[in-house]
VEXTI-633802 format. One record per residue: residue number from 1; residue in three letters; x, y, z of N, C-alpha, C, O in turn. Coordinates in Angstrom, 1 decimal. Layout:
<sites>
SITE, NUM, ALA, X, Y, Z, X, Y, Z, X, Y, Z, X, Y, Z
...
</sites>
This chain:
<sites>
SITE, 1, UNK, 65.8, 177.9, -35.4, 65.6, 177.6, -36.8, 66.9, 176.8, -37.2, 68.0, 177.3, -37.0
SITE, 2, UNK, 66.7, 175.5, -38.0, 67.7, 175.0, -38.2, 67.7, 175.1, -39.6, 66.7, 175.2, -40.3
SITE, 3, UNK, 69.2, 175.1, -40.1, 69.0, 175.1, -41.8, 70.1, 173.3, -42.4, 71.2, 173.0, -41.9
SITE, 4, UNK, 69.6, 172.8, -43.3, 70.5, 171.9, -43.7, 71.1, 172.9, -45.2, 70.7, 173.9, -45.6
SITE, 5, UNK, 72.4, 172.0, -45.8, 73.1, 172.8, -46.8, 73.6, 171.1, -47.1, 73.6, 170.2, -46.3
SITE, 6, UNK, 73.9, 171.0, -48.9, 74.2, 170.4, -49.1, 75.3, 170.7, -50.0, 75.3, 171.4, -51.0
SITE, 7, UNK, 76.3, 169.9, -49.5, 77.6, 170.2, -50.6, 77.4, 170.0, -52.3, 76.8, 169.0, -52.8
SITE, 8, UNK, 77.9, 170.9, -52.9, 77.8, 170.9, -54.7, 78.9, 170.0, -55.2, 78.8, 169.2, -56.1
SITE, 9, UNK, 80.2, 170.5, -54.2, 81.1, 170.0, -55.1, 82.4, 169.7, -53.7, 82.2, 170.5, -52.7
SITE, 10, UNK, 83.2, 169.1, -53.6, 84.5, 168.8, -52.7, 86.0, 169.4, -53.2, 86.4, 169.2, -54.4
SITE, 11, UNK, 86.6, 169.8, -52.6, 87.9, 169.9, -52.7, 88.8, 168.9, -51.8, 88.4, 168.4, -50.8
SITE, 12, UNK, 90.2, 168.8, -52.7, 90.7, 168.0, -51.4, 92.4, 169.2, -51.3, 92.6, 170.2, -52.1
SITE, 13, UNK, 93.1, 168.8, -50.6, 94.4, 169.9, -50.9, 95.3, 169.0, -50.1, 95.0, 168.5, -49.0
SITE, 14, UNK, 96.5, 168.8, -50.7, 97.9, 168.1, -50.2, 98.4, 168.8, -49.1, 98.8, 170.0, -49.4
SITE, 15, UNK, 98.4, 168.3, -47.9, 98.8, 169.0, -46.9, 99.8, 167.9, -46.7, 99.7, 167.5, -45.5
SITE, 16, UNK, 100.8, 167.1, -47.4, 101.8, 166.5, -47.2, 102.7, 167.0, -46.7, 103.3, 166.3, -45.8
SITE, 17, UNK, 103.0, 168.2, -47.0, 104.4, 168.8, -46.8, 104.1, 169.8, -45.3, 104.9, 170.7, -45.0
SITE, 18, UNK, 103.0, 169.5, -44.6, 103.2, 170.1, -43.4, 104.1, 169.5, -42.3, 104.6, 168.4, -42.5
SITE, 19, UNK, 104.1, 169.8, -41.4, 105.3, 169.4, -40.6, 104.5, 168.4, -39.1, 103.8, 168.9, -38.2
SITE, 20, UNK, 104.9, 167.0, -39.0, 104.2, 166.5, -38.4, 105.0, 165.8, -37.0, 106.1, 165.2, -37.2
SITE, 21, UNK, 104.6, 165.8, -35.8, 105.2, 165.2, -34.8, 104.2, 164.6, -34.2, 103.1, 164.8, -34.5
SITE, 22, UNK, 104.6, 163.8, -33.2, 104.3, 162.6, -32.4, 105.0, 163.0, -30.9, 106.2, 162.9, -30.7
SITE, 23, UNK, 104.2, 163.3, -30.3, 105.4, 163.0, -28.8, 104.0, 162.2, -27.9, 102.8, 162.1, -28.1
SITE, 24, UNK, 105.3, 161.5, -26.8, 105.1, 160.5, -26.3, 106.0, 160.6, -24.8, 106.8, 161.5, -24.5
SITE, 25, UNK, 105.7, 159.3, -24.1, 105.9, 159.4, -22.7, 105.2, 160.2, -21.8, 104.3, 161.0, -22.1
SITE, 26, UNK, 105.6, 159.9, -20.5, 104.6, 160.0, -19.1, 104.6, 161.5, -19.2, 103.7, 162.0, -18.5
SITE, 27, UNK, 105.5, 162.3, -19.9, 105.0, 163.9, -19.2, 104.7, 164.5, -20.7, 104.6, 165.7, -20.8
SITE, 28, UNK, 104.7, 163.9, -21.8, 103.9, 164.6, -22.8, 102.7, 165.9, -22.4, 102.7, 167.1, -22.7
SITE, 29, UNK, 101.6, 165.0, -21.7, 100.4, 166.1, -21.7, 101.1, 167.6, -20.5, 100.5, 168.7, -20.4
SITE, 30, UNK, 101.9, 167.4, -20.0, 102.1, 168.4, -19.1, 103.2, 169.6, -19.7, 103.2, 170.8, -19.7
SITE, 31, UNK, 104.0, 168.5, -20.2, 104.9, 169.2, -21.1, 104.5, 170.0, -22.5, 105.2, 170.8, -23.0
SITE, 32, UNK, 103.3, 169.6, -22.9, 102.9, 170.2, -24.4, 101.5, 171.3, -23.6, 101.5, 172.5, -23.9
SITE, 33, UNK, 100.6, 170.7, -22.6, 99.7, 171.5, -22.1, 100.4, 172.5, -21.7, 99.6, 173.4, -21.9
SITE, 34, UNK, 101.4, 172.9, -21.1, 102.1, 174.2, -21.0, 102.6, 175.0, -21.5, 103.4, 175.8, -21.0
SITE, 35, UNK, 102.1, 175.2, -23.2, 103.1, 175.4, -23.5, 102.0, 176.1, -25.0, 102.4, 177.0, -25.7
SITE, 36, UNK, 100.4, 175.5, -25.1, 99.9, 175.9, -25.9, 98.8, 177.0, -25.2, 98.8, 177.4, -24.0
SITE, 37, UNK, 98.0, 177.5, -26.3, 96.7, 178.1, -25.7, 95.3, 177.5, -25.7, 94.3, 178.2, -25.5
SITE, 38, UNK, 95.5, 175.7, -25.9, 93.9, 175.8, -25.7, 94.5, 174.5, -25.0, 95.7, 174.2, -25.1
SITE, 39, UNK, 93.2, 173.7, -24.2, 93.6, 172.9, -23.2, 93.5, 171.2, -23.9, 92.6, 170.4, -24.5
SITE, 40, UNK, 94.4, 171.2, -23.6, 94.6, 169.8, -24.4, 94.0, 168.7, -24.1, 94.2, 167.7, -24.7
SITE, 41, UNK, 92.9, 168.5, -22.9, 92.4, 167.5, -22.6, 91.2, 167.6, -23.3, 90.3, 166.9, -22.9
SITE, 42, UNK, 90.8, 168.5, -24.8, 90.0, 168.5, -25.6, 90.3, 168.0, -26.5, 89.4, 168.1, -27.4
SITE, 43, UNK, 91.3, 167.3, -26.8, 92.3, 166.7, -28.3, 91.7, 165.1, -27.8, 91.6, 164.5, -26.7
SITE, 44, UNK, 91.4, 164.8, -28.9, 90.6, 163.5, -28.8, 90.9, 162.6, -30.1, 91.0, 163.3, -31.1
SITE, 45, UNK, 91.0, 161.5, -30.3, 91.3, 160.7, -31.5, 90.8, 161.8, -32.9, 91.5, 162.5, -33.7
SITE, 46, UNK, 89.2, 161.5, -32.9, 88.2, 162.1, -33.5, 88.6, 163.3, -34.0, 88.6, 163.6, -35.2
SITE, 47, UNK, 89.1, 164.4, -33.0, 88.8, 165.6, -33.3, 90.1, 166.4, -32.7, 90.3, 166.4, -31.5
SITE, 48, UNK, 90.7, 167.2, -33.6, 92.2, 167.9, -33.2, 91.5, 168.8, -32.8, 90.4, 169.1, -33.1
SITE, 49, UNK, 92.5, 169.7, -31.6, 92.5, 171.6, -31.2, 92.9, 171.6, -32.5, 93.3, 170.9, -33.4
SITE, 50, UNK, 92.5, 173.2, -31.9, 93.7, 173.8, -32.5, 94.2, 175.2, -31.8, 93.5, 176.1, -31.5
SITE, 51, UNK, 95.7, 175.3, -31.7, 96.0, 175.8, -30.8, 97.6, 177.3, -31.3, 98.3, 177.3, -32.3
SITE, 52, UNK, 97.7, 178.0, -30.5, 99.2, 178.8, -30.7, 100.0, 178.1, -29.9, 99.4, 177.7, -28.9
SITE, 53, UNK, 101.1, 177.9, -30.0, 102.4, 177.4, -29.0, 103.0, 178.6, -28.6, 102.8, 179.6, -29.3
SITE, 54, UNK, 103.7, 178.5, -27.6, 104.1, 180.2, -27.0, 105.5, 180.3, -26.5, 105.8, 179.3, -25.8
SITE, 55, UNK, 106.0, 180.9, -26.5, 107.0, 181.1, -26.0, 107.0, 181.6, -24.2, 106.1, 182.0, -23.5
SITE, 56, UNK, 108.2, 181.6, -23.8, 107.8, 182.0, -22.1, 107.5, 183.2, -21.7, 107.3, 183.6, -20.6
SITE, 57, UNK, 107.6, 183.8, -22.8, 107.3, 185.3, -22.6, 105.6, 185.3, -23.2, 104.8, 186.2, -23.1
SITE, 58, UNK, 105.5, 184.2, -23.8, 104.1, 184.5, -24.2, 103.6, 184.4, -25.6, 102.6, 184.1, -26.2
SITE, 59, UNK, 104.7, 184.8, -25.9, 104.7, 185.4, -27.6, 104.4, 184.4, -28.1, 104.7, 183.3, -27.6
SITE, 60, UNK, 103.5, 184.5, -29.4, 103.1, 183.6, -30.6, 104.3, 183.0, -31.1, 104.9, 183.5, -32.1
SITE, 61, UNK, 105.0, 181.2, -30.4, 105.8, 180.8, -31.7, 105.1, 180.2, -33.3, 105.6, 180.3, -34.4
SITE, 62, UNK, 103.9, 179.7, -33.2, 103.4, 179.0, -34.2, 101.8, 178.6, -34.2, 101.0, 178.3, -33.3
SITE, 63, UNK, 101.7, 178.8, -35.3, 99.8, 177.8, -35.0, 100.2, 176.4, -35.2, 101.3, 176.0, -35.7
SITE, 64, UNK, 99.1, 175.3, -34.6, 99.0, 174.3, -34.9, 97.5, 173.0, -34.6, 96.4, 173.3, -34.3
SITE, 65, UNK, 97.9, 172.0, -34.8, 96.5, 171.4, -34.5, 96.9, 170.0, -33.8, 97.6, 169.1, -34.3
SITE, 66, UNK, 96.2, 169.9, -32.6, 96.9, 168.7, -31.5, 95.6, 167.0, -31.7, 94.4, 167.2, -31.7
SITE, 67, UNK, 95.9, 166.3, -31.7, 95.2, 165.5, -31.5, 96.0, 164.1, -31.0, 97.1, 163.6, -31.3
SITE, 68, UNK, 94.6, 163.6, -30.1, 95.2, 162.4, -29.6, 95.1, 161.2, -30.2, 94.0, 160.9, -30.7
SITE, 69, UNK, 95.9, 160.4, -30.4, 96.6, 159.1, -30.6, 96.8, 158.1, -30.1, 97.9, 157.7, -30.2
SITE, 70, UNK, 96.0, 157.2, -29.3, 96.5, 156.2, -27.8, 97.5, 157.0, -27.4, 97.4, 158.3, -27.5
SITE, 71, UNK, 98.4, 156.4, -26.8, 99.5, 157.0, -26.0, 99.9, 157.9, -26.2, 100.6, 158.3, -25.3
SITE, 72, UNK, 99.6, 158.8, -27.3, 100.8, 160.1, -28.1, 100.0, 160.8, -28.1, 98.8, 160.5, -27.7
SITE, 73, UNK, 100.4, 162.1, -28.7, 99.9, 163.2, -29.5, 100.2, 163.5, -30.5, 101.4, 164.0, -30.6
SITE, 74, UNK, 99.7, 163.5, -31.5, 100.2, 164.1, -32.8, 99.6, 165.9, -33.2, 98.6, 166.5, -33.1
SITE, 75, UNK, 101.2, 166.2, -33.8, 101.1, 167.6, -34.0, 101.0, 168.0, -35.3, 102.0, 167.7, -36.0
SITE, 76, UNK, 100.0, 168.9, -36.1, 100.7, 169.5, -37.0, 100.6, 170.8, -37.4, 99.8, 171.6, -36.9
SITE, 77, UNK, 101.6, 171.0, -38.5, 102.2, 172.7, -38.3, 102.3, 173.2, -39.8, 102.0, 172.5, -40.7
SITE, 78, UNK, 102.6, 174.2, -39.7, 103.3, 174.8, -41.0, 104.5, 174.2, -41.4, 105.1, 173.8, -40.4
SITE, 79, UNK, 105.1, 174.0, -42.4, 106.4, 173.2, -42.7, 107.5, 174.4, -42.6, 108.7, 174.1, -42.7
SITE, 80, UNK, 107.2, 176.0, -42.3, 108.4, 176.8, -42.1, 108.6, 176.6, -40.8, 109.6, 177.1, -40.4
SITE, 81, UNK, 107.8, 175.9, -39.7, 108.0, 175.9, -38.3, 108.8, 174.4, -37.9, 109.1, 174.1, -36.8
SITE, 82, UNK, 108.9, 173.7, -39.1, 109.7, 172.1, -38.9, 111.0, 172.4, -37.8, 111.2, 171.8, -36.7
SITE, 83, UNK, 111.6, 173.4, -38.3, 112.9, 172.8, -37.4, 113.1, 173.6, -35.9, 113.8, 173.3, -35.0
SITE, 84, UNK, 112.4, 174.7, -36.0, 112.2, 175.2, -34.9, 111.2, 174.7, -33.9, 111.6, 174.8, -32.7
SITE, 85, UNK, 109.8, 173.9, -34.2, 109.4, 173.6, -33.2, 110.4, 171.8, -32.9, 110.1, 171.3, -31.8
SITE, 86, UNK, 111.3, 171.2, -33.8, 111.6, 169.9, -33.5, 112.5, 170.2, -32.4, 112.5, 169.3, -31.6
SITE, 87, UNK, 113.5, 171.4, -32.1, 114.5, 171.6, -31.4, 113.5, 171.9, -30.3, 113.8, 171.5, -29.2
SITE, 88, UNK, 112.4, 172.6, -30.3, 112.0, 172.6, -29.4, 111.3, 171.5, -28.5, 111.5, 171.4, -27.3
SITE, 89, UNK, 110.6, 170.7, -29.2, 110.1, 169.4, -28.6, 110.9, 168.6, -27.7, 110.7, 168.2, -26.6
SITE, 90, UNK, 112.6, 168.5, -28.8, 113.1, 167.9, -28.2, 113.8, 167.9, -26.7, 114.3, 167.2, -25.9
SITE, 91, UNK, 113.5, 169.2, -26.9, 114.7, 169.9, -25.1, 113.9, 169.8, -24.2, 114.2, 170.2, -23.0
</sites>
């Protein structure tokens, strides 16, 4: 049984202030695919994961939502996770 629904009314919400990255180059997907919990060869222009990033022990560093870009990936996060995942990208 299928059902249709039709929207009453829309919201929109400023998600400006979340924290956004871009990574790029030849080991991007190996480098980021190791590192989240869902498999990134599901990130598609169209349509972000969404995923936890983890630390090596496993641990929950952050939520986020990955999608592809031509060459890149773009990431986005919570804005309290800005400078800790940027040190992290970067290393």
């Amino acid at each position: 049984m299928t059902q249709s629904f039709q929207a009453e009314q829309a919201t929109f919400l400023d998600l400006s202030g979340r924290a956004k990255f871009r990574l790029t180059g030849t080991e991007r997907f190996r480098f980021l695919n190791g590192q989240i919990t869902n498999d990134l060869r599901k990130a598609i222009e169209t349509a972000a994961i969404e995923a936890c990033m983890l630390n090596a022990k496993g641990k929950m560093n952050g939520h986020l939502f990955v999608s592809a870009q031509g060459e890149s990936f773009s990431v986005d996060t919570e804005p309290e996770l800005r400078e800790t995942l940027r040190t992290r990208l970067e290393s």
